[in-house]
C-alpha positions as a Python dict, from the first residue, in 0.01 Angstrom:
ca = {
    (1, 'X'): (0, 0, 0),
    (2, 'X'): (275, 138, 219),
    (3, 'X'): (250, 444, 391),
    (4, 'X'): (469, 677, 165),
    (5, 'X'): (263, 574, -120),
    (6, 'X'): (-71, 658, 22),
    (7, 'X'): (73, 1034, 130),
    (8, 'X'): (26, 1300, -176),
    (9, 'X'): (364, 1390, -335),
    (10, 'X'): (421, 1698, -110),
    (11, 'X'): (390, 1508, 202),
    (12, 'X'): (590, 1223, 75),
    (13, 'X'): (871, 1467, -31),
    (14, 'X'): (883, 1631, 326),
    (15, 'X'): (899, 1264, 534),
    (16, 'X'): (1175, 1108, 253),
    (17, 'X'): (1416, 1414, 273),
    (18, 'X'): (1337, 1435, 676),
    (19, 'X'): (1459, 1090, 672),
    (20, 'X'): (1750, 1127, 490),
    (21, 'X'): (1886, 1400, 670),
    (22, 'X'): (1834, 1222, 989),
    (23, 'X'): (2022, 882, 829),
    (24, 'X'): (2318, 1151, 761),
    (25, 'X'): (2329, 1268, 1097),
    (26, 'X'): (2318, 936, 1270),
    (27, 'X'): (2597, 819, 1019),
    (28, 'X'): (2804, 1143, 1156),
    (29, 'X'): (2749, 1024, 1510),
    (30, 'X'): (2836, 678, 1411),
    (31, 'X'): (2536, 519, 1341),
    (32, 'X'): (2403, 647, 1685),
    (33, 'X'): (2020, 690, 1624),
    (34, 'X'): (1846, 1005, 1756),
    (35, 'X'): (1528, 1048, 1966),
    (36, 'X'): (1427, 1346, 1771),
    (37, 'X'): (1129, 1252, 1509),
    (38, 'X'): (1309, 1344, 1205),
    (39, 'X'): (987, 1521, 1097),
    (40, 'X'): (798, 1764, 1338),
    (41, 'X'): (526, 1969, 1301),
    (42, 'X'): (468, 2279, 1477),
    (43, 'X'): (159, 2339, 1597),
    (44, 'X'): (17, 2690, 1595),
    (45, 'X'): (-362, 2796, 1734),
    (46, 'X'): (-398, 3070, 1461),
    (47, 'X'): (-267, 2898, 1165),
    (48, 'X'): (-313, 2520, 1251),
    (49, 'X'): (-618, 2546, 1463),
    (50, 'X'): (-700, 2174, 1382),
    (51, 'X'): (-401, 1997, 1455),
    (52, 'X'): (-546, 1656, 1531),
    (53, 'X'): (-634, 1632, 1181),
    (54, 'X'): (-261, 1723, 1068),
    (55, 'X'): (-201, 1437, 1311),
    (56, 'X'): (-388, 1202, 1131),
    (57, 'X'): (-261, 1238, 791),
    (58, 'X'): (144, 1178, 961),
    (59, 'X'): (339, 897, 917),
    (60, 'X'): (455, 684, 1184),
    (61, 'X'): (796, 815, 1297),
    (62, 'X'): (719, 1127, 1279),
    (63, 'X'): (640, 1405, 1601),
    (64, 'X'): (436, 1677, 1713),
    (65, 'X'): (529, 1946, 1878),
    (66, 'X'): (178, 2079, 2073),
    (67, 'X'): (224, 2445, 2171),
    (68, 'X'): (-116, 2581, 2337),
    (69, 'X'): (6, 2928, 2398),
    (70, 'X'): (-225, 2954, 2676),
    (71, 'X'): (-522, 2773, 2480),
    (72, 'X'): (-896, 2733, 2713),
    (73, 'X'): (-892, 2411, 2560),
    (74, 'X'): (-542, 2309, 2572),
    (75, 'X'): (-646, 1946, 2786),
    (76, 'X'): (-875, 1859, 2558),
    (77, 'X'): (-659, 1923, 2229),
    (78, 'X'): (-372, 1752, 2375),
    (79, 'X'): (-577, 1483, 2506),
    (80, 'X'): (-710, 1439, 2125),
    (81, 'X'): (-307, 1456, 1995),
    (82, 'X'): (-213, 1193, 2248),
    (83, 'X'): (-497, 939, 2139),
    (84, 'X'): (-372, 985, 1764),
    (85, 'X'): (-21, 1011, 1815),
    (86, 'X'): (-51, 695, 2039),
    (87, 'X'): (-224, 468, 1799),
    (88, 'X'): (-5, 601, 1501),
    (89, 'X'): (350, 564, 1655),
    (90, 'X'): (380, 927, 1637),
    (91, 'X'): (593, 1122, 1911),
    (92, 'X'): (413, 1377, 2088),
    (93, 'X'): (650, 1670, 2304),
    (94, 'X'): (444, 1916, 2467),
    (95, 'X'): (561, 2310, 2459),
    (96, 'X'): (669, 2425, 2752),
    (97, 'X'): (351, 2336, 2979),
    (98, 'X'): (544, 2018, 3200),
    (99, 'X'): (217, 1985, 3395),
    (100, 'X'): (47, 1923, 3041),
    (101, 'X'): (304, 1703, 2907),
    (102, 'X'): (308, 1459, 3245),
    (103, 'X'): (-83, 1455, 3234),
    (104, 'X'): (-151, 1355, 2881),
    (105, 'X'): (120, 1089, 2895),
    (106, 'X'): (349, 1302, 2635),
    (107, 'X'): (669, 1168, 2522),
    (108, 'X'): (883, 1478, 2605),
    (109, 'X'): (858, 1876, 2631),
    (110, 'X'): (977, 2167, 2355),
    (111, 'X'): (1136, 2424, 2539),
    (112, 'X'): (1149, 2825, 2397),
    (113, 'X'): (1473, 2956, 2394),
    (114, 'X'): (1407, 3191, 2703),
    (115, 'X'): (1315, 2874, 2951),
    (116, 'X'): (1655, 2662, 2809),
    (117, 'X'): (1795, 2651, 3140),
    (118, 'X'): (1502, 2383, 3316),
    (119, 'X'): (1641, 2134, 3040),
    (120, 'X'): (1916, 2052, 3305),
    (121, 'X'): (1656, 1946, 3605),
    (122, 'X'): (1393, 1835, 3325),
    (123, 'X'): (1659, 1586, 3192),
    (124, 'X'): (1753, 1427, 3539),
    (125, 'X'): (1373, 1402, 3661),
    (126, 'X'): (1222, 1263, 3324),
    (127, 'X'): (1541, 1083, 3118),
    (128, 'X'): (1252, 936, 2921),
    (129, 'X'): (1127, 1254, 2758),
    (130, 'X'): (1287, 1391, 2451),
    (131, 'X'): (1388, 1717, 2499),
    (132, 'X'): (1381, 2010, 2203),
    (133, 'X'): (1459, 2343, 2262),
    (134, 'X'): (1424, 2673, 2052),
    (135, 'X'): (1708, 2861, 1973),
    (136, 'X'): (1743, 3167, 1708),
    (137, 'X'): (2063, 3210, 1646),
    (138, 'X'): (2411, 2964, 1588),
    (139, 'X'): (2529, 3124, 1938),
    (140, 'X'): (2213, 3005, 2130),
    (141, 'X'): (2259, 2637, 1947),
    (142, 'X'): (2649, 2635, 2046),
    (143, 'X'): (2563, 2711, 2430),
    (144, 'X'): (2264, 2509, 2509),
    (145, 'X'): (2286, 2240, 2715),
    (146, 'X'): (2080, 1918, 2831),
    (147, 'X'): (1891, 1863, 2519),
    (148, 'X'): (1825, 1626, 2265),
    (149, 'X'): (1822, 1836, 1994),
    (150, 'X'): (1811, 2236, 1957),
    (151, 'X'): (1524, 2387, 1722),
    (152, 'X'): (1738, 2634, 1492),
    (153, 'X'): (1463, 2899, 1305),
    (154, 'X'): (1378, 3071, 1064),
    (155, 'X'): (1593, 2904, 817),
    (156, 'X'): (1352, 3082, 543),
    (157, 'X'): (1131, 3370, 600),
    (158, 'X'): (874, 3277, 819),
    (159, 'X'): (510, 3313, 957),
    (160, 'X'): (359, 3374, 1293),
    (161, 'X'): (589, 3492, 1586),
    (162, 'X'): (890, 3417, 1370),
    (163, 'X'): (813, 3660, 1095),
    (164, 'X'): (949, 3969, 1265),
    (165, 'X'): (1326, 3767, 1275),
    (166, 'X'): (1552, 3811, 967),
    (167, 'X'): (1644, 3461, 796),
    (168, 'X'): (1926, 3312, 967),
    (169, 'X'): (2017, 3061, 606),
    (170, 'X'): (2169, 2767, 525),
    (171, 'X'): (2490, 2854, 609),
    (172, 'X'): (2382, 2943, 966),
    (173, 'X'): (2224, 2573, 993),
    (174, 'X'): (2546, 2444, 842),
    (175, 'X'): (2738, 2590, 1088),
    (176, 'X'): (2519, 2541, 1426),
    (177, 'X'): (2455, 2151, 1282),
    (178, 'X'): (2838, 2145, 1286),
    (179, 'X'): (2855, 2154, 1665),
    (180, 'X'): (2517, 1961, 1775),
    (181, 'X'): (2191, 1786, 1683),
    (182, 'X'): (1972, 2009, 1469),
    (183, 'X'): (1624, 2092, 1333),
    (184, 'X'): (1533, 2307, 1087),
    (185, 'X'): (1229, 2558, 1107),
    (186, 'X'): (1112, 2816, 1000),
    (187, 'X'): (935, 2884, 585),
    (188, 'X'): (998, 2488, 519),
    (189, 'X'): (807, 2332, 253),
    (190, 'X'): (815, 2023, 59),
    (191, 'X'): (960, 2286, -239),
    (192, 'X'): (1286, 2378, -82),
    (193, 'X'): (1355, 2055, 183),
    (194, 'X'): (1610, 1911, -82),
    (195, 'X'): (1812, 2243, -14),
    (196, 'X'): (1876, 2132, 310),
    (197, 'X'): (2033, 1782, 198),
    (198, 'X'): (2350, 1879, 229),
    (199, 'X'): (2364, 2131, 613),
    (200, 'X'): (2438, 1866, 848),
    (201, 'X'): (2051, 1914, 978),
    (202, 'X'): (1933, 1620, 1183),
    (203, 'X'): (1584, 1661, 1059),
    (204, 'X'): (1295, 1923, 979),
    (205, 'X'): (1030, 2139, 1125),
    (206, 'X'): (716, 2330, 1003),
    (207, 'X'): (411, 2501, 1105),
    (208, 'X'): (209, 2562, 782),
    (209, 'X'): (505, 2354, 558),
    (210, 'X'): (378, 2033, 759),
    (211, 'X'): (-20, 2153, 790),
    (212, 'X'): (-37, 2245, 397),
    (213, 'X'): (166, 1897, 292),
    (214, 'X'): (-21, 1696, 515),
    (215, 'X'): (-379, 1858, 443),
    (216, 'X'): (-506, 1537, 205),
}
């Protein structure tokens, strides 16, 4: 059985419209492929507190975006995300934490918007990593430099830190994916990923979107 078929019809929904958004974009850049996992999920330690087992369920291709927000356990979690992610040709970028990222053996490092600048030095001492960063708005997408791909939220309202920021849209997307590589986060879900078909979007992010889809 191939892996799409053996993914419930949420999850397999999420990965086939990730994928077609990111064969769209590469046609735009003339067949140029991306590093970017089409597909990444979020991690977040109040409402994915488990992420290994998220992990598990992903199909290969796909990427994880660790964020320990100061976790005790932060070694150990990304130790247990780099065995999985290793062993099922997932991509795993670290957030922010460099020193994590380099000692787990990540493939590259998520940057938030307000540490955008260290892509420049980050890109010249590791060209190997992928490098995301967060932006929240089309203006922060337009102007940032040295990355792979920018991380445009909340397209939809959102949870967690992003709740408290009014929906940016579709058109917003539209318009930032006009200029550069983009992903999508922010209120995701396998029930309104198809909207997003038709924004230019290189691909798509969730935190609970991913978690939920992915949960059997």
């Amino acid at each position: 059985m191939s892996e799409p078929e053996m993914m419930g019809e949420a999850a397999a929904r999420l990965w086939a419209n990730a994928q077609a958004l990111a064969r769209a974009a590469s046609a735009v850049r003339g067949g140029a492929p991306s590093r970017v996992p089409p597909l990444l999920f979020f991690t977040d330690p109040v409402r994915t507190p488990r992420p290994w087992e998220t992990a598990a369920r992903m199909p290969q291709g796909s990427g994880i975006v660790y964020r320990a927000f100061g976790a005790a356990d932060a070694r150990d979690t990304a130790d247990r995300l780099r065995a999985i992610t290793a062993t099922r040709g997932i991509s795993l970028l670290i957030g922010m934490d460099g020193a994590l990222a380099e000692a787990v053996g990540a493939d590259g490092l998520h940057l938030p918007e307000r540490a955008l600048s260290a892509a420049y030095a980050l890109s010249g001492r590791r060209p190997d990593w992928i490098l995301t960063g967060a932006v929240h708005s089309v203006e922060a997408a337009r102007t940032a430099r040295d990355l792979d791909a920018v991380v445009l939220s909340p397209i939809y309202p959102a949870g967690g830190a992003s709740s408290a920021r009014a929906a940016l849209g579709l058109e917003a997307l539209s318009e930032a994916a006009r200029m550069r590589s983009v992903i999508a986060l922010g209120g995701v879900t396998a029930g309104n990923v198809a909207d997003l078909l038709d924004t230019g979007a290189a691909g798509v992010a969730a935190v609970s979107g991913i978690a939920d889809a992915f949960a059997d």
